[in-house]
N, C-alpha and C positions, 0 to 999 in steps of 0.2 A: 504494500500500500504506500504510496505516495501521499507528501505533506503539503501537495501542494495542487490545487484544479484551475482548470480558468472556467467559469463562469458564463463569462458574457466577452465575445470577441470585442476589439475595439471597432472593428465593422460598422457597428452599430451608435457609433457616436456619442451623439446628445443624448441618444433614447435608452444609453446603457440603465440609469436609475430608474426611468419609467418601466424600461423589464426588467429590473431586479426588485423594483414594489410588487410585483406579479407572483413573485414566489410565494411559495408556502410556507407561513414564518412559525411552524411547528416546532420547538425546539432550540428557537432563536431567542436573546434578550438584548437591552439594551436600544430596542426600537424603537421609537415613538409614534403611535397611530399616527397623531396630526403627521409627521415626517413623511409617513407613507402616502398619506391623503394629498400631499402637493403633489412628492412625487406620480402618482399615480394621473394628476392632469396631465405634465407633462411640461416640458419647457416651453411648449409653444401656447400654452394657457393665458390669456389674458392675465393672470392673478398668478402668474410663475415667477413672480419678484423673487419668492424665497425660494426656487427648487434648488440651487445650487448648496445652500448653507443648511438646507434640511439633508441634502445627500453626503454632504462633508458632517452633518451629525451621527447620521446610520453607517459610514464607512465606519469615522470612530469607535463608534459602541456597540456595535452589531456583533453578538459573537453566538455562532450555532456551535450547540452539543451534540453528538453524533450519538448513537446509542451506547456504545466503550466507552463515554465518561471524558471523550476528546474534544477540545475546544476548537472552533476555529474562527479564524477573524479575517474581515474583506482587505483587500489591498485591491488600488486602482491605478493603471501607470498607463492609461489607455486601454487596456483591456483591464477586466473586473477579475479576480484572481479571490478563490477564498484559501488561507494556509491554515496547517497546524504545525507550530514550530518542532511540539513534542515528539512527529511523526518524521521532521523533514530530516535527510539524510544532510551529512556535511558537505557536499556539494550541492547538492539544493538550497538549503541555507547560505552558502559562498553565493551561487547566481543569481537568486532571490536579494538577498540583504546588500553582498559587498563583501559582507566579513565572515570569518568563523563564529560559529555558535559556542566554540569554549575559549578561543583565544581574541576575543574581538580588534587590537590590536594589531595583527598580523593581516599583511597588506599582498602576500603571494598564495598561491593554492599550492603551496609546496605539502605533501601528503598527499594530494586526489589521485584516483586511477589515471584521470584521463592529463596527467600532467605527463605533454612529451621532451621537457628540455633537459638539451644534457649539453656539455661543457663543449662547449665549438672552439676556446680557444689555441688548441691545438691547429685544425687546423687553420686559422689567421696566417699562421709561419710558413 
């Protein structure tokens, strides 16, 4: 199992919050009806002043429980991404975040499988 899904392509634009109020928020907190209820017009609503600052409230606090007791929380970077950290492998955590999940500091992927660098300065000469 992977720590990490996408959602809602970025395909889909502006209308990513209007189909992610569509879901079935069984199992989800941190949501606010009203939140939903803008989202759900839609940004092209006459009265869509707030969709943007109700959907930057639900990324925040939105966290589904999965039936195993696992959390997960939205991430948006143009495509709508739901993670769980607890799940995500150390390379998923590296390409998702940046950094490592134990050593956060550490600025190369030195440890991953898929690291091919090996010492060229041989040959330079």
């Amino acid at each position: 199992m992977s720590g990490i899904d996408l959602l809602v392509s970025d395909a889909m634009g502006v209308y990513i919050p209007q189909i992610f109020a569509r879901f079935d928020f069984t199992n989800w907190t941190g949501i606010d009806q009203e939140d939903i209820e803008i989202l759900l017009r839609g940004p092209d609503h006459p009265e869509s002043e707030n969709y943007w600052d109700a959907w930057s409230m639900v990324v925040i606090n939105a966290v589904h429980t999965d039936p195993y007791g696992n959390r997960w929380r939205l991430h948006c970077d143009g495509d709508l991404w739901i993670y769980c950290e607890a799940l995500m492998t150390a390379e998923e955590h590296y390409n998702f975040f940046g950094d490592h999940p134990c050593h956060p500091d550490l600025d190369s992927d030195i440890g991953f499988e898929t690291d091919n660098w090996y010492d060229t300065s041989m040959e330079l000469h």
